[in-house]
ZADO-1210 file (C-alpha; in nm, 4 decimals, padded with zeros to 6 digits):
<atoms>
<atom x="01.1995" y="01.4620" z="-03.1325" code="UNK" pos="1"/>
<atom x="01.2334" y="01.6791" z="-03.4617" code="UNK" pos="2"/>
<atom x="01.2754" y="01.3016" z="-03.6412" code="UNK" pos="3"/>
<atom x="01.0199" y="01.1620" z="-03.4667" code="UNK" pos="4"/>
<atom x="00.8710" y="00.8192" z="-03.6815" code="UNK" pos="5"/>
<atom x="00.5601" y="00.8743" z="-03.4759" code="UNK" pos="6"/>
<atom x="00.2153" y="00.7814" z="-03.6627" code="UNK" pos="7"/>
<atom x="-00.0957" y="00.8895" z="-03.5488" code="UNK" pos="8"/>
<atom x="-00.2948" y="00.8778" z="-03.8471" code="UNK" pos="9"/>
<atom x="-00.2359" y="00.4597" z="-03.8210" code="UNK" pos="10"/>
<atom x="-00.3655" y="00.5076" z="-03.4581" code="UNK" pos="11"/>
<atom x="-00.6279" y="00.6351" z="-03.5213" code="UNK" pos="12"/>
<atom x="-00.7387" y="00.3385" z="-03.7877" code="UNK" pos="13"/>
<atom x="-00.5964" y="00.0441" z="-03.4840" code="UNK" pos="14"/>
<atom x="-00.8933" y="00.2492" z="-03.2887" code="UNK" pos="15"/>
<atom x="-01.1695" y="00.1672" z="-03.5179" code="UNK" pos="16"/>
<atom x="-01.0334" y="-00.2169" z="-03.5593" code="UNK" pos="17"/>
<atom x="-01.0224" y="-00.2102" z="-03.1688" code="UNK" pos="18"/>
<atom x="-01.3596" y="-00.0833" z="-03.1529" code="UNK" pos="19"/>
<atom x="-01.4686" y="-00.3500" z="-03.3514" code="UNK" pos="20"/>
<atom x="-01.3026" y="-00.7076" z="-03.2268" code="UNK" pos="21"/>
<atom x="-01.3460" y="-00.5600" z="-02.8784" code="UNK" pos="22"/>
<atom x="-01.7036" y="-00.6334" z="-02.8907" code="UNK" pos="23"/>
<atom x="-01.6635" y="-00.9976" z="-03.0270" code="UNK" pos="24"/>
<atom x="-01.3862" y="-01.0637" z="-02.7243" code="UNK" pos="25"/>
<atom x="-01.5881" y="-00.9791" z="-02.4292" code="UNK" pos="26"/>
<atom x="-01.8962" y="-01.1971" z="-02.6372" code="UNK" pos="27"/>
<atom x="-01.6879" y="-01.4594" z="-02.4938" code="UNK" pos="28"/>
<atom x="-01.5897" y="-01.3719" z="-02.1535" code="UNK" pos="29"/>
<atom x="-01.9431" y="-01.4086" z="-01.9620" code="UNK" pos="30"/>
<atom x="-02.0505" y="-01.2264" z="-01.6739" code="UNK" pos="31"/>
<atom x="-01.7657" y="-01.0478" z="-01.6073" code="UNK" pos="32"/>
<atom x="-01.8848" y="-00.8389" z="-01.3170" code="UNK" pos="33"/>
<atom x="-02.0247" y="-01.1367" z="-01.1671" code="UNK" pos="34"/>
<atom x="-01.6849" y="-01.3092" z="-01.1782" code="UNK" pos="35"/>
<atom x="-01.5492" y="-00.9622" z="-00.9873" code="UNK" pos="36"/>
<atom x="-01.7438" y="-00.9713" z="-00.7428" code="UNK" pos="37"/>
<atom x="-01.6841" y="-01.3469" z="-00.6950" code="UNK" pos="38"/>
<atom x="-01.3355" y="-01.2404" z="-00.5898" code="UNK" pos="39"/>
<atom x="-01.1800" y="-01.3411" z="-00.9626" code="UNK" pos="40"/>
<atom x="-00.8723" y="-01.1887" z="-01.1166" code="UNK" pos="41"/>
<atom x="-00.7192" y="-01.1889" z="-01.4494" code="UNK" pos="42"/>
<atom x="-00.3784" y="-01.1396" z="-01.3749" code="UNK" pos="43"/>
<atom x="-00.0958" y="-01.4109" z="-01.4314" code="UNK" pos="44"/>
<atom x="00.1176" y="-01.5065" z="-01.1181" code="UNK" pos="45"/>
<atom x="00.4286" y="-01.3200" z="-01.3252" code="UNK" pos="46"/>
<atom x="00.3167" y="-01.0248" z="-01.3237" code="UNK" pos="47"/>
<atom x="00.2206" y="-01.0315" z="-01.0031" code="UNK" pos="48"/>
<atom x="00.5675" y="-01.1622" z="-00.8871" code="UNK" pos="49"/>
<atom x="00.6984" y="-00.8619" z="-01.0838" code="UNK" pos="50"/>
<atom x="00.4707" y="-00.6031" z="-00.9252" code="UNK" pos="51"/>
<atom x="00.5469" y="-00.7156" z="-00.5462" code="UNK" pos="52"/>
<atom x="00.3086" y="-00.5163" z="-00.2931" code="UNK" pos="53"/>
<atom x="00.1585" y="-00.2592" z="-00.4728" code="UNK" pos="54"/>
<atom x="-00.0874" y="-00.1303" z="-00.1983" code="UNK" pos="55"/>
<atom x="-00.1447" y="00.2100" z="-00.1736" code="UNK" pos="56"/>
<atom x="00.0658" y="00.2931" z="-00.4611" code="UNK" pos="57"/>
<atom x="-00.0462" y="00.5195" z="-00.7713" code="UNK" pos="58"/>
<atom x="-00.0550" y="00.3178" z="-01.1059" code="UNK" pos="59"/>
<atom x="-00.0858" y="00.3911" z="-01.4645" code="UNK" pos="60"/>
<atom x="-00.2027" y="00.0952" z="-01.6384" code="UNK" pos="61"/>
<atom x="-00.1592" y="00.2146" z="-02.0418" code="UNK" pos="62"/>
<atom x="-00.3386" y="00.0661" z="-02.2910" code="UNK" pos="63"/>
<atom x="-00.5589" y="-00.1565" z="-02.0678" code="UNK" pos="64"/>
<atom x="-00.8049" y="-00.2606" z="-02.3157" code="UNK" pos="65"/>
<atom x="-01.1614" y="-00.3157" z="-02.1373" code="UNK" pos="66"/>
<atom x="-01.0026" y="-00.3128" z="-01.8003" code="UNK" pos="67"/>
<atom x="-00.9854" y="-00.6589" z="-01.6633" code="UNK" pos="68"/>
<atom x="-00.6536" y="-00.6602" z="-01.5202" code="UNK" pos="69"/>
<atom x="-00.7074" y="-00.3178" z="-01.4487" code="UNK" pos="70"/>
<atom x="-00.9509" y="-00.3875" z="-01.1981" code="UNK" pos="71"/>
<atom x="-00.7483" y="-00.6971" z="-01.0874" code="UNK" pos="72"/>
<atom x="-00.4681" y="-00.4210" z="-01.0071" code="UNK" pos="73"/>
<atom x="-00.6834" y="-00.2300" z="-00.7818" code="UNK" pos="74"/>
<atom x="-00.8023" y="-00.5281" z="-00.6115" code="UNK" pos="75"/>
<atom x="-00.4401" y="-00.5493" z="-00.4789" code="UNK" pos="76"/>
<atom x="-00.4669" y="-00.2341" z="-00.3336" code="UNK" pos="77"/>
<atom x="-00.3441" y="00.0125" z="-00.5448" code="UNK" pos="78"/>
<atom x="-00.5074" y="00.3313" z="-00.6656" code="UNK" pos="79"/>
<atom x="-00.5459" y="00.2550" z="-01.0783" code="UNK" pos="80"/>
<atom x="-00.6194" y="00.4774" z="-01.3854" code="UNK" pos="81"/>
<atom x="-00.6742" y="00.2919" z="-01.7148" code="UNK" pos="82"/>
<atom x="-00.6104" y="00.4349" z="-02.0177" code="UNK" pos="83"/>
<atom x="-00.6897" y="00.3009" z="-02.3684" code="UNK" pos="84"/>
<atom x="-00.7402" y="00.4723" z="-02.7505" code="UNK" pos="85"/>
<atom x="-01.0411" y="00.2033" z="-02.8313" code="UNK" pos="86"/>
<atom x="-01.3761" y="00.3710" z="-02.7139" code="UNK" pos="87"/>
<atom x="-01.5295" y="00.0632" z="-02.7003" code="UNK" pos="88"/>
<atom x="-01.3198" y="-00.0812" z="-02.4590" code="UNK" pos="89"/>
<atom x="-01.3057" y="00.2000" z="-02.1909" code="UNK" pos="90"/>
<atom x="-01.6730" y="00.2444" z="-02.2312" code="UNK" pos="91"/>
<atom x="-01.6882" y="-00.1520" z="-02.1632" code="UNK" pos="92"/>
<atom x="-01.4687" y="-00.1066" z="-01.8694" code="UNK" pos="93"/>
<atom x="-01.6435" y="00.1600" z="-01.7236" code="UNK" pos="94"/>
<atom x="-01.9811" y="-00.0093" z="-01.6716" code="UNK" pos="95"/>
<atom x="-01.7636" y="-00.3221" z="-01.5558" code="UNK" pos="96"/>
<atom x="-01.6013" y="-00.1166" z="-01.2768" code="UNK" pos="97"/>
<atom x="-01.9433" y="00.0404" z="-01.1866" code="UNK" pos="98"/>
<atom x="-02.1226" y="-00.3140" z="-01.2172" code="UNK" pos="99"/>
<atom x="-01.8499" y="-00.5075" z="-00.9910" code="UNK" pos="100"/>
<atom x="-01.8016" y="-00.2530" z="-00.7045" code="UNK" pos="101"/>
<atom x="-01.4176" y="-00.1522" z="-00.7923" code="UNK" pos="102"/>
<atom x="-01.3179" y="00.1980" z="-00.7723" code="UNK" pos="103"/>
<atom x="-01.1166" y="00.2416" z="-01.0613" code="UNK" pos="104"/>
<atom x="-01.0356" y="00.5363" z="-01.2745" code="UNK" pos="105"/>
<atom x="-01.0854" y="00.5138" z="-01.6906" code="UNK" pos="106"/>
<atom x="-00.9532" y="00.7493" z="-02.0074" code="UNK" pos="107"/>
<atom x="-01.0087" y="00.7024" z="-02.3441" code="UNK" pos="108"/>
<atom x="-00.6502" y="00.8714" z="-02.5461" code="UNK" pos="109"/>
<atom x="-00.4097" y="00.7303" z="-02.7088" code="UNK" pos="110"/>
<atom x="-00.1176" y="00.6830" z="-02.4866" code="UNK" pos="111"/>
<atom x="00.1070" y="00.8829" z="-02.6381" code="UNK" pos="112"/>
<atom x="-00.1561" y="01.1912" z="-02.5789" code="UNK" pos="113"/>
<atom x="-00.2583" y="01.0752" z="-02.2372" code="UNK" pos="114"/>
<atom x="00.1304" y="01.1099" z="-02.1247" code="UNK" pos="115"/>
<atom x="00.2319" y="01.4248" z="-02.2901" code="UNK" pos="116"/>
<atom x="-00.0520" y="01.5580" z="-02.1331" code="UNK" pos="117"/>
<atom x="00.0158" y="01.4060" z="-01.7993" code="UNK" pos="118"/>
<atom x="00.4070" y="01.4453" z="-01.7924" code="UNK" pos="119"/>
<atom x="00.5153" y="01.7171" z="-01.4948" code="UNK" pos="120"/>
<atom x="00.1468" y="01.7126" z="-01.3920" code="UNK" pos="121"/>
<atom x="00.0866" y="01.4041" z="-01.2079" code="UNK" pos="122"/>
<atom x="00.3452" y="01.1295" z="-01.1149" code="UNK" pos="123"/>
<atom x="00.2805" y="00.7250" z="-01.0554" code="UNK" pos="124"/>
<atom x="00.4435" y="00.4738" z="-00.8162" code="UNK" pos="125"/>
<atom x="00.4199" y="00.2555" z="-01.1418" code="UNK" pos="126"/>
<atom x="00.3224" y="00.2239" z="-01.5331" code="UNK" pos="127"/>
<atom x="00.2028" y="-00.1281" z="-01.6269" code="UNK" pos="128"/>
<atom x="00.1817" y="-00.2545" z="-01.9167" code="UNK" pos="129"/>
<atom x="00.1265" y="-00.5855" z="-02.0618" code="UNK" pos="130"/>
<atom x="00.0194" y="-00.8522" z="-02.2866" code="UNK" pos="131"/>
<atom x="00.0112" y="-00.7665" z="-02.6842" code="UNK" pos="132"/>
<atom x="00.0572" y="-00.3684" z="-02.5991" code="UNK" pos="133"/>
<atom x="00.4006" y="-00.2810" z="-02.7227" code="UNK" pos="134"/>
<atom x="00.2923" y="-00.3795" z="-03.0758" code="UNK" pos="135"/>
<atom x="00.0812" y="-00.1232" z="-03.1200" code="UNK" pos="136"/>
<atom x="00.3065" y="00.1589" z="-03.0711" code="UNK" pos="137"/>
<atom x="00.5159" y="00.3239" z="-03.3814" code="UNK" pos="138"/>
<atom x="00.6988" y="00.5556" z="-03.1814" code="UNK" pos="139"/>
<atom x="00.9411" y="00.3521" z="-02.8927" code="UNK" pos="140"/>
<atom x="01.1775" y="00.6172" z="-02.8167" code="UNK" pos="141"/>
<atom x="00.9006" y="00.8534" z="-02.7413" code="UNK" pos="142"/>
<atom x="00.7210" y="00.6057" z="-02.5585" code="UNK" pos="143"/>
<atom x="01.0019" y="00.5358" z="-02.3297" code="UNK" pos="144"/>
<atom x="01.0624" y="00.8903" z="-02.2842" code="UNK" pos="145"/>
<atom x="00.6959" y="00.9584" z="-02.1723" code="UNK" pos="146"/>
<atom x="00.6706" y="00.6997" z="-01.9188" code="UNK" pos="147"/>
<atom x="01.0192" y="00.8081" z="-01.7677" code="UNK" pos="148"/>
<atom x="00.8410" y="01.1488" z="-01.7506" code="UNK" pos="149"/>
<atom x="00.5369" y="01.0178" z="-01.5840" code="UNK" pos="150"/>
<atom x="00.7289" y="00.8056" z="-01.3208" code="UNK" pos="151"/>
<atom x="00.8178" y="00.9259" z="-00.9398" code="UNK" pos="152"/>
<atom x="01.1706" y="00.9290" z="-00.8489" code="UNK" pos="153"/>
<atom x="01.2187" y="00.5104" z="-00.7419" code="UNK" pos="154"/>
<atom x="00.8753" y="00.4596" z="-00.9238" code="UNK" pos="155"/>
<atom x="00.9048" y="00.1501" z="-01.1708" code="UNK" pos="156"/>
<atom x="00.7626" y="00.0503" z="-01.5417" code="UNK" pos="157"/>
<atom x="00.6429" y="-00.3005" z="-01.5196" code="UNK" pos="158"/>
<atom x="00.5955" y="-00.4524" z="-01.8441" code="UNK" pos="159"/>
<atom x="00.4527" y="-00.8160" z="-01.9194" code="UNK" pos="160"/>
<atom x="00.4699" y="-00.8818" z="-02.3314" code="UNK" pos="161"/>
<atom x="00.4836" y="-01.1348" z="-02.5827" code="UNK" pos="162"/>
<atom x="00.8110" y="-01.1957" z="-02.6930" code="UNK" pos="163"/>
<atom x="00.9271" y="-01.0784" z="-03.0573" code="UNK" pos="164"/>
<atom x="01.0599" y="-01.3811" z="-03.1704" code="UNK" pos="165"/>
<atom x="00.7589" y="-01.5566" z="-03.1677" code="UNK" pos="166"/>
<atom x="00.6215" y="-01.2990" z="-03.3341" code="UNK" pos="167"/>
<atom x="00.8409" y="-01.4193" z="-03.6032" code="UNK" pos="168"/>
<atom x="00.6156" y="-01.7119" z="-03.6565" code="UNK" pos="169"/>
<atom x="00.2583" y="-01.7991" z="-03.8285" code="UNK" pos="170"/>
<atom x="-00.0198" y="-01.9814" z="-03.6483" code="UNK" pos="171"/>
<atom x="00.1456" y="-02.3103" z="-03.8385" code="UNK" pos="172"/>
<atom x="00.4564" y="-02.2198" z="-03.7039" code="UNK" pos="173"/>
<atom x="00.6732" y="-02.1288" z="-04.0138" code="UNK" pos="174"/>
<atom x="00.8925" y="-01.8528" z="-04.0520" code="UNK" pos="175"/>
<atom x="00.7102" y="-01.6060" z="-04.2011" code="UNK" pos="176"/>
<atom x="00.7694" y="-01.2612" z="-04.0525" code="UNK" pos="177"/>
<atom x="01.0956" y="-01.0265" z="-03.9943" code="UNK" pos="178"/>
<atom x="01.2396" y="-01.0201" z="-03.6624" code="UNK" pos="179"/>
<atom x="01.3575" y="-00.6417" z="-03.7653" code="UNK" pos="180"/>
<atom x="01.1433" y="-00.4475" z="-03.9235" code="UNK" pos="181"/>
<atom x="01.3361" y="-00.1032" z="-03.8285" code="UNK" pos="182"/>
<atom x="00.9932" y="00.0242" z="-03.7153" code="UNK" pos="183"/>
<atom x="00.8075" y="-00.0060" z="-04.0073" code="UNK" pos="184"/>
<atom x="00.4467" y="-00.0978" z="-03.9819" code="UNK" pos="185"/>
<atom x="00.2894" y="-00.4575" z="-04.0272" code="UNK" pos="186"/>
<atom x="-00.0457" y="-00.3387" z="-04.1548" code="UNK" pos="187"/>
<atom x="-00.3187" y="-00.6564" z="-04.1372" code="UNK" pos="188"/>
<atom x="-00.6030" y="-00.5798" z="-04.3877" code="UNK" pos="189"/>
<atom x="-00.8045" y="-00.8146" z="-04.1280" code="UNK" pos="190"/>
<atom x="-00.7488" y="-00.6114" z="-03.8813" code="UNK" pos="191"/>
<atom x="-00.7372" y="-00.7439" z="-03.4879" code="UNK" pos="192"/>
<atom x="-00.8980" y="-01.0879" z="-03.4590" code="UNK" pos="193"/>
<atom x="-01.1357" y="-01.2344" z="-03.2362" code="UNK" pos="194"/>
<atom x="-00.8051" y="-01.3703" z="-03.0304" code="UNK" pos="195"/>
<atom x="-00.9994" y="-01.4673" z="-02.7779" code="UNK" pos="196"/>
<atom x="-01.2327" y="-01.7101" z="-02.9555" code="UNK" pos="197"/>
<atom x="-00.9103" y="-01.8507" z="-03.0764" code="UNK" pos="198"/>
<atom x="-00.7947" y="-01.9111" z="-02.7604" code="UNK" pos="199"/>
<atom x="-01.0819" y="-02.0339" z="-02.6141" code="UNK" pos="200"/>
<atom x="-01.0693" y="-02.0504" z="-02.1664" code="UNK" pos="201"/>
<atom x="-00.7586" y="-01.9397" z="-02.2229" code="UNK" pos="202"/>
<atom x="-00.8262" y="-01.6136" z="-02.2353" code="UNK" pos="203"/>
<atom x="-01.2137" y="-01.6476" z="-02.1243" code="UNK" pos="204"/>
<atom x="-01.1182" y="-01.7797" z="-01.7279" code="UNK" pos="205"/>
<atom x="-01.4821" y="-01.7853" z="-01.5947" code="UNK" pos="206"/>
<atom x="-01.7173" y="-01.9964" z="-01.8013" code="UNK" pos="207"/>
<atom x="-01.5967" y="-01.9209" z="-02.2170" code="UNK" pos="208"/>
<atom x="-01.9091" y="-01.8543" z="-02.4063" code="UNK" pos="209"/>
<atom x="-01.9462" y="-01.9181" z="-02.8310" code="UNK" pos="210"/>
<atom x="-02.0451" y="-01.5674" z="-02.8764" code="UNK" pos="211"/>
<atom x="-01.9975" y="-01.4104" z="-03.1658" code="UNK" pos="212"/>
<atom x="-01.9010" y="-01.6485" z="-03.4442" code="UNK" pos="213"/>
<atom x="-01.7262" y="-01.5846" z="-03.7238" code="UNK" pos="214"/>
<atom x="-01.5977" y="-01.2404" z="-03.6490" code="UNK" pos="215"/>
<atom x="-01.4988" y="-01.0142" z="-03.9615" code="UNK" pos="216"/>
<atom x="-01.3237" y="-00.6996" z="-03.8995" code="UNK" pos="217"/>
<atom x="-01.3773" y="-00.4497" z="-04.1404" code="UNK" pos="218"/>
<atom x="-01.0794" y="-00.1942" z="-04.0478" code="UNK" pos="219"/>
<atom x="-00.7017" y="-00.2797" z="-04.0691" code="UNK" pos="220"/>
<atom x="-00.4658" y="-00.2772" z="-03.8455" code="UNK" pos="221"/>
<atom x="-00.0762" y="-00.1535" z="-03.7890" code="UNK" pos="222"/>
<atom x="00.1274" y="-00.3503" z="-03.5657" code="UNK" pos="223"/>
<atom x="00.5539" y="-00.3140" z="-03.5126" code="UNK" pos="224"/>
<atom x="00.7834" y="-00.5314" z="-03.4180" code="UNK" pos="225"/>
<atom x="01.0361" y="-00.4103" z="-03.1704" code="UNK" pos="226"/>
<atom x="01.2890" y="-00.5923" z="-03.0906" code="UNK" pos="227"/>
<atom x="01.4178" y="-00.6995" z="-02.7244" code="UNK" pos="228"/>
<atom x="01.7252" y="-00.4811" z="-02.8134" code="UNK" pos="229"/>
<atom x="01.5419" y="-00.1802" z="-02.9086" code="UNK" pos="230"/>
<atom x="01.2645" y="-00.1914" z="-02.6237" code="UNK" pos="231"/>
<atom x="01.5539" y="-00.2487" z="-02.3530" code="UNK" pos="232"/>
<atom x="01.7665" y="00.0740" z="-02.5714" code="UNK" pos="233"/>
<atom x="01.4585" y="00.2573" z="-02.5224" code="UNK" pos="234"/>
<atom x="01.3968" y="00.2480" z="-02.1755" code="UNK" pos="235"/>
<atom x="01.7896" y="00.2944" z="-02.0765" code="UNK" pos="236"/>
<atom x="01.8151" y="00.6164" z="-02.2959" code="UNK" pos="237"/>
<atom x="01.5157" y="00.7420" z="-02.1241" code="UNK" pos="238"/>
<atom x="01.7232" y="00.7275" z="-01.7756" code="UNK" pos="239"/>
<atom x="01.5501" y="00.4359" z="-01.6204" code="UNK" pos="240"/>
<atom x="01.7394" y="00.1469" z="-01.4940" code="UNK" pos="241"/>
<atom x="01.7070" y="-00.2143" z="-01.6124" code="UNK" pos="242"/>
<atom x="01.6229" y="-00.4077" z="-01.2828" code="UNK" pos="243"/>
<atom x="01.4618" y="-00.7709" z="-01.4100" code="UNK" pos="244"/>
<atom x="01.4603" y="-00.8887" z="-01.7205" code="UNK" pos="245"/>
<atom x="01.2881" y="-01.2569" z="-01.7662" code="UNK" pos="246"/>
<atom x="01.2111" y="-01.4729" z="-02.0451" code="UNK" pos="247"/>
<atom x="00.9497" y="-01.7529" z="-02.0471" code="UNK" pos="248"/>
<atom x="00.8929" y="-02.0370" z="-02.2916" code="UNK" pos="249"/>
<atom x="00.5263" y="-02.0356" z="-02.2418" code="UNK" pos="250"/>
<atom x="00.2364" y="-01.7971" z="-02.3093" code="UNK" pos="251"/>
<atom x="-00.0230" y="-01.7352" z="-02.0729" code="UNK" pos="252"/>
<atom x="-00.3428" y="-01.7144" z="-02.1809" code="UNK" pos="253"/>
<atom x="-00.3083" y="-01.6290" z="-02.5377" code="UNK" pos="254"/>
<atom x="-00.2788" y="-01.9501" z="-02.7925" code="UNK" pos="255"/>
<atom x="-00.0374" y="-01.8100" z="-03.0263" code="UNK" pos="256"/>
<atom x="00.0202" y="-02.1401" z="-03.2676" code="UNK" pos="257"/>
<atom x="-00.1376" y="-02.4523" z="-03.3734" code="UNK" pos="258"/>
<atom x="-00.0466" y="-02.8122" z="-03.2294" code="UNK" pos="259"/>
<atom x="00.0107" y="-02.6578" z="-02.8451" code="UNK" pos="260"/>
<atom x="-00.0749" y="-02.8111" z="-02.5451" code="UNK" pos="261"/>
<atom x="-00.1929" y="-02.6452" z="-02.2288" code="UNK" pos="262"/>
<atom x="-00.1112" y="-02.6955" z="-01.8843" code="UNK" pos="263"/>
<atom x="-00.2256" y="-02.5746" z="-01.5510" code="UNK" pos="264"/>
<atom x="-00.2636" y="-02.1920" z="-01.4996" code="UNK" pos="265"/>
<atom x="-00.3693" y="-02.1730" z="-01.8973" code="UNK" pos="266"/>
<atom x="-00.0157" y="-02.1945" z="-01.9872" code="UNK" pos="267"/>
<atom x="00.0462" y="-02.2993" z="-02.3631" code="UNK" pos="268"/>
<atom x="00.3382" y="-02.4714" z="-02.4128" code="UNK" pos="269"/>
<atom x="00.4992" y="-02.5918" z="-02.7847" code="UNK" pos="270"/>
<atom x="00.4264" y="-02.9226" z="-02.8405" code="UNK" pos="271"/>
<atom x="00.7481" y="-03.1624" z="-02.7213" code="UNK" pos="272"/>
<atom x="00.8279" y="-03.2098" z="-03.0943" code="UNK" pos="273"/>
<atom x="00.8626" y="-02.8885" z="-03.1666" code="UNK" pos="274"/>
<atom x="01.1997" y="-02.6474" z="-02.9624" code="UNK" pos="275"/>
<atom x="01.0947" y="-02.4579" z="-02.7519" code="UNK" pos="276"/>
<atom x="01.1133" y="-02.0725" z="-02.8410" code="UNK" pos="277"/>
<atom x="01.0498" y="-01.7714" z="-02.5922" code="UNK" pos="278"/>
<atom x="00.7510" y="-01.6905" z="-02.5756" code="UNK" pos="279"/>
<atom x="00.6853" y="-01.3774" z="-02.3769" code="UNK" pos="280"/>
<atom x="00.8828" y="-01.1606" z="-02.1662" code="UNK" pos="281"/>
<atom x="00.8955" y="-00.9586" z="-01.8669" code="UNK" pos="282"/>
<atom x="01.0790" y="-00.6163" z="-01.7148" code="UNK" pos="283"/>
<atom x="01.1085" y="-00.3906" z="-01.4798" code="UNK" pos="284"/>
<atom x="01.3038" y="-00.0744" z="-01.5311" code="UNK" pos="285"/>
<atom x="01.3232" y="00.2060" z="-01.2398" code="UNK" pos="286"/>
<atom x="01.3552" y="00.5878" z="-01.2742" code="UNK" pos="287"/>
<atom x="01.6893" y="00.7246" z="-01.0942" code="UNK" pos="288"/>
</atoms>
C-alpha cells in the first residue's frame, strides 16, 4: 500500500458538493417517510435478483447516500448499517429511518475510513453497493482489499453500477470522455448535479415534486473512471471469487442521455435509432 494513489483531500471536497445537491435531490422526492410506511421500496428487481434472501443476514451498505435503498434492504429482513462521507445525507437518512419506523443503523465516514476501522472488528454476510458509487472512489485496489477484509468467510459483495462505457458519452451522446483514464481524476467544476430533477419519476418513484429549480453547486467534484477490467482485477486480487457478472442495456432510474425513451419499471432505454450500448452492470464476488 506504500504506492497507494489514494486521495483524500478530493474526498473531502466530493463531501461538500454532496452536501450541497443532496438537498436539491430529496426537494424532489416527496414524503419519503410517508411512502415507507406505505410499504414502498426503492430498489430495482436486479438487485434484488442478485441479493437472493437476505433475511437475517448482516449488511454493509457503503456509500448509501440518504438511505433509501438502505431502508428498502432492511425491509427484506436483513440487519443494515449505512455508511456515507456526505453529512447531509446521513443526517437526511437518519430522521427518514426514525420518521418511517425502520430500524436501521447510519455512519457518516468516508468508506475507506469506515472499513479500515471496521476490518478484523466486525464481519458482514454482505457489502452492497450500487448505483453511481464506484465513481467516487480514487483508490480501487484498496477498496477491494477493504471489503474482502470486512466480509465473513462465504459472505458476498453485491454491486449494482453504471457501466463505464456509457460513461464514455455526453448527455447528447457524443464521444467525449476516455474510457481509461489510469485512475486519474475527472474533476467537474459544477460539481454533482441535481440528477434527479434531470431524471424526473425516474428517480422520484412516489409523486416527483419541482423543488428546487435551477440548482447551482458551488463545490467541484472528482469522479474516476474504472474500467470493467480493473474493478473485476480488483476484487480477484483481493481473494474474492467472481460469481455473476451481468450486463444490461438499460438504466434504471437514472436518465443518463437525451432522446431516451422509458419503459415500464423506469427503465431508460436508447432510442431505436441509436445502438444500443451497456448501460449498467452488475456482480457478485464471494470471499473464499
Amino acid at each position: 500500500m506504500a504506492n497507494s494513489p489514494f486521495r483524500k483531500e478530493l474526498h473531502e471536497e466530493n463531501r461538500l458538493s454532496w452536501n450541497e445537491a443532496t438537498k436539491a435531490h430529496n426537494s424532489h422526492k416527496g414524503n419519503q417517510a410517508k411512502f415507507f410506511l406505505e410499504g414502498g421500496s426503492t430498489l430495482f428487481p436486479e438487485e434484488v435478483e442478485l441479493l437472493g434472501d437476505i433475511a437475517d443476514l448482516s449488511v454493509v451498505h457503503l456509500q448509501c447516500n440518504a438511505g433509501q435503498d438502505t431502508l428498502s434492504l432492511a425491509r427484506l429482513g436483513a440487519n443494515v448499517t449505512g455508511v456515507d462521507i456526505s453529512d447531509e445525507a446521513i443526517d437526511f437518512a437518519q430522521k427518514l429511518a426514525q420518521d418511517s419506523g425502520i430500524n436501521v443503523g447510519f455512519e457518516r465516514a468516508d468508506v475507506f475510513d469506515w472499513l479500515e476501522k471496521t476490518a478484523n472488528k466486525t464481519e458482514y454476510d454482505i457489502v452492497f453497493s450500487s448505483y453511481g458509487a464506484i465513481c467516487w472512489l480514487s483508490d480501487l485496489n484498496l477498496w477491494a482489499y477493504r471489503i474482502a477484509s470486512v466480509l465473513k468467510q462465504g459472505g458476498r459483495l453485491i454491486m449494482m453500477e453504471f457501466h463505464p462505457v456509457a460513461m464514455m458519452f455526453d448527455i447528447d451522446w457524443s464521444h467525449k470522455f476516455p474510457y481509461f483514464q489510469n485512475g486519474e481524476p475527472l474533476t467537474c467544476v459544477d460539481g454533482v448535479s441535481d440528477y434527479v430533477a434531470e431524471s424526473n419519476t425516474g428517480l422520484a418513484p412516489d409523486n416527483y415534486q419541482a423543488g428546487v429549480q435551477n440548482f447551482r453547486n458551488l463545490y467541484r467534484s472528482h469522479e474516476f473512471q474504472w474500467g470493467i477490467g480493473e474493478i473485476i482485477t480488483a476484487l480477484l486480487q483481493a481473494g474474492l471469487i467472481l460469481v455473476t457478472f451481468k450486463e444490461y442495456p438499460y438504466s434504471n432510474g437514472w436518465k443518463p442521455f437525451e432522446n431516451m425513451r422509458e419503459e415500464p419499471g423506469r427503465r431508460w432505454f436508447s432510442l431505436e435509432n441509436i445502438p444500443n450500448i451497456p448501460l449498467m452492470y452488475g456482480i457478485v464476488a464471494m470471499k473464499k
